[in-house]
C-alpha positions as a Markdown table, in Angstrom:
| # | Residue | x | y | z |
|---|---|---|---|---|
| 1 | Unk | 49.3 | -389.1 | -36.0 |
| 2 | Unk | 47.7 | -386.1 | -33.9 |
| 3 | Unk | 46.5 | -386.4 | -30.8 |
| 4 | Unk | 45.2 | -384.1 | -28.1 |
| 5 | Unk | 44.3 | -385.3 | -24.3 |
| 6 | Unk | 42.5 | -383.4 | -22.3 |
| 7 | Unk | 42.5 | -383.5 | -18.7 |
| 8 | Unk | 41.3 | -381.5 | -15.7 |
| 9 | Unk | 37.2 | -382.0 | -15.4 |
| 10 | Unk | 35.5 | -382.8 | -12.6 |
| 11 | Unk | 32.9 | -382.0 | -10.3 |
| 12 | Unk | 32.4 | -378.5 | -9.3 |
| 13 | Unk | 30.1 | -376.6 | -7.1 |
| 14 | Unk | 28.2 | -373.5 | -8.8 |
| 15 | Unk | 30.6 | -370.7 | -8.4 |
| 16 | Unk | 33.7 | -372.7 | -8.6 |
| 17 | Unk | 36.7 | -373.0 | -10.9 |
| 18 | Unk | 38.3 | -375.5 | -13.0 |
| 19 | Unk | 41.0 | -375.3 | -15.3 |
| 20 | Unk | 41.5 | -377.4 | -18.2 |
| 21 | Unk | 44.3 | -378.6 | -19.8 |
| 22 | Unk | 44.8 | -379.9 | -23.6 |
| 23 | Unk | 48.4 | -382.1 | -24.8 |
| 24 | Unk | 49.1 | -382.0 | -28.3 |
| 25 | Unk | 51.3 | -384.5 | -29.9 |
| 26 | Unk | 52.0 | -385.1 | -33.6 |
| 27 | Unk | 51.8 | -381.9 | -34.9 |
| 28 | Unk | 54.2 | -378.4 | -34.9 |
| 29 | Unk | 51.3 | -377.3 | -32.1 |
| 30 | Unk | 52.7 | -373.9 | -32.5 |
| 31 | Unk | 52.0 | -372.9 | -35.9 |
| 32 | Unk | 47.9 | -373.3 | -35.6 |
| 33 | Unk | 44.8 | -372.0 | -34.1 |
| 34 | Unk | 43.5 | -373.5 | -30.9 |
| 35 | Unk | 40.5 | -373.7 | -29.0 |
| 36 | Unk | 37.9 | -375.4 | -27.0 |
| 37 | Unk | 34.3 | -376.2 | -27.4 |
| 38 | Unk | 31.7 | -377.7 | -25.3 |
| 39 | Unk | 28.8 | -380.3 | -25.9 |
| 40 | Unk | 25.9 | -379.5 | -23.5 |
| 41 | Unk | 24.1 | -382.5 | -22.1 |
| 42 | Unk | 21.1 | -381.1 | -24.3 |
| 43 | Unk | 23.7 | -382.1 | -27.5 |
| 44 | Unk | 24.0 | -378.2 | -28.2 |
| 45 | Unk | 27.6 | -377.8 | -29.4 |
| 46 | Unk | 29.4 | -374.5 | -28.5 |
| 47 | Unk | 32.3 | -373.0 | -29.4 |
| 48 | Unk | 34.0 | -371.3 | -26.1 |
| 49 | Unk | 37.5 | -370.1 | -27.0 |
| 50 | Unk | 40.0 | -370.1 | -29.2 |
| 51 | Unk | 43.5 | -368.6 | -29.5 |
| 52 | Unk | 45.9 | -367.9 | -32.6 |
| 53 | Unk | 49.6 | -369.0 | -32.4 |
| 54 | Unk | 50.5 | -364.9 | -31.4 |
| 55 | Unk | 47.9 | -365.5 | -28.2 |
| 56 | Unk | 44.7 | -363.4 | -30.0 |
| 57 | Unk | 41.6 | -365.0 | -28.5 |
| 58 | Unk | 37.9 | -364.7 | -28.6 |
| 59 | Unk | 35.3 | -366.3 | -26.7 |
| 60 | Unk | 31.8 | -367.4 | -26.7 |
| 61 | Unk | 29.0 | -364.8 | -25.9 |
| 62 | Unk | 28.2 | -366.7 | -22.9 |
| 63 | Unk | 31.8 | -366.5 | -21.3 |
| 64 | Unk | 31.1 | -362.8 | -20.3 |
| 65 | Unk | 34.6 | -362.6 | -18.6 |
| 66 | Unk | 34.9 | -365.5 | -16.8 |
| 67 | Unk | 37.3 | -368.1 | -18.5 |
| 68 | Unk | 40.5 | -367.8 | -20.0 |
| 69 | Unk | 42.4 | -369.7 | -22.8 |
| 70 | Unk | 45.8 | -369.5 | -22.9 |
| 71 | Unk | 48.6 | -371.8 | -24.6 |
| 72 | Unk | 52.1 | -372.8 | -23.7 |
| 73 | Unk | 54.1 | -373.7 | -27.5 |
| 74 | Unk | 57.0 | -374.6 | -26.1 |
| 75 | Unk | 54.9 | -377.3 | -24.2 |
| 76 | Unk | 52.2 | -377.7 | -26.7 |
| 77 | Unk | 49.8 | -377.1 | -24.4 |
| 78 | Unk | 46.5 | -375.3 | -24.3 |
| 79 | Unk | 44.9 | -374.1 | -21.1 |
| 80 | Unk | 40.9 | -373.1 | -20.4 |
| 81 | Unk | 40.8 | -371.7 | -16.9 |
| 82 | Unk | 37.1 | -371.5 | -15.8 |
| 83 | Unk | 35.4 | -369.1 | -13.0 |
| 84 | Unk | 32.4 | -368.7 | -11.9 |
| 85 | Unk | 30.6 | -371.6 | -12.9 |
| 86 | Unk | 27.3 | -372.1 | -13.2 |
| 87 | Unk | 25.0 | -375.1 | -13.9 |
| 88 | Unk | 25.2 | -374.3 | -17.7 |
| 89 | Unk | 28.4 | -375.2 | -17.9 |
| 90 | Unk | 27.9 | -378.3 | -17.4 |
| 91 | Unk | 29.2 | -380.0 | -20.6 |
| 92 | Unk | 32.4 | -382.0 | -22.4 |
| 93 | Unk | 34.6 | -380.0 | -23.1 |
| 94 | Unk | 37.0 | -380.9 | -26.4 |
| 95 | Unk | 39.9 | -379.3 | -27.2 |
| 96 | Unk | 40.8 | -378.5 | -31.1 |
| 97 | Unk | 43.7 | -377.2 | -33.1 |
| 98 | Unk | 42.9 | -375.7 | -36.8 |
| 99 | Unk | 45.5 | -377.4 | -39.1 |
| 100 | Unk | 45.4 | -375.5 | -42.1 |
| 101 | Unk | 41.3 | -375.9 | -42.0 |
| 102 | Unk | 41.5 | -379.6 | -40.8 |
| 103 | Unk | 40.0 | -379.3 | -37.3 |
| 104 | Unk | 41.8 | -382.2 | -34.6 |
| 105 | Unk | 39.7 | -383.1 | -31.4 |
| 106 | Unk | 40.4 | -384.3 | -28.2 |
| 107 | Unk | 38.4 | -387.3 | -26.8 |
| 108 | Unk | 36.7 | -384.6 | -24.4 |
| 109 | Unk | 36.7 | -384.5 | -20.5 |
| 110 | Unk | 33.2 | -384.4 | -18.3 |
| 111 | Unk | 32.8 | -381.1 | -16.4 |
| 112 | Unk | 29.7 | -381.5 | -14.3 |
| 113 | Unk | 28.4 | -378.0 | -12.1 |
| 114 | Unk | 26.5 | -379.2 | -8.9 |
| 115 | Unk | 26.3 | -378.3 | -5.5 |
């Protein structure tokens, strides 16, 4: 069975940073896609990052510089390292893999932007 944990929201203060962190278990992490995506309190669901096994990524118009995914396949873990954040960040943020076009979630972790 596949399962990915998220971990590392919280509170943050406009400006601040946060970096997220996604577990995979079950599956040969390695060999797929990854990425994150983000449901605004507004429901709006947003795709933020993602990275191919060989560490390719792409990000969301709205990034504009200021996060960075990254993955570790020897841990299977994915990373979404956050600057800069503003009050439209404020979202859950999941964390998927692409298995061959069978998309896995994360239960999601709460990152809330106030000051």
């Amino acid at each position: 069975q596949v399962q990915l944990v998220e971990s590392g929201g919280g509170v943050v203060q406009p400006g601040g940073s946060l970096t997220l962190s996604c577990v995979a278990s079950g599956i040969d992490f390695s060999l797929y896609i990854a990425g994150w995506t983000r449901l605004t309190p507004g429901s709006q669901r947003e795709a933020v990052a993602m990275i191919t096994p060989g560490g390719n990524t792409r990000y969301g118009d709205f990034v504009k510089g200021r996060f960075t995914v990254s993955r570790d396949n020897a841990q299977n873990a994915l990373y979404l390292e956050m600057t800069n954040l503003d009050r439209d960040d404020a979202a859950i943020y999941f964390c998927n893999l692409n298995e061959q076009g069978h998309w896995h979630w994360g239960q999601g972790t709460q990152v809330t932007v106030s000051a």
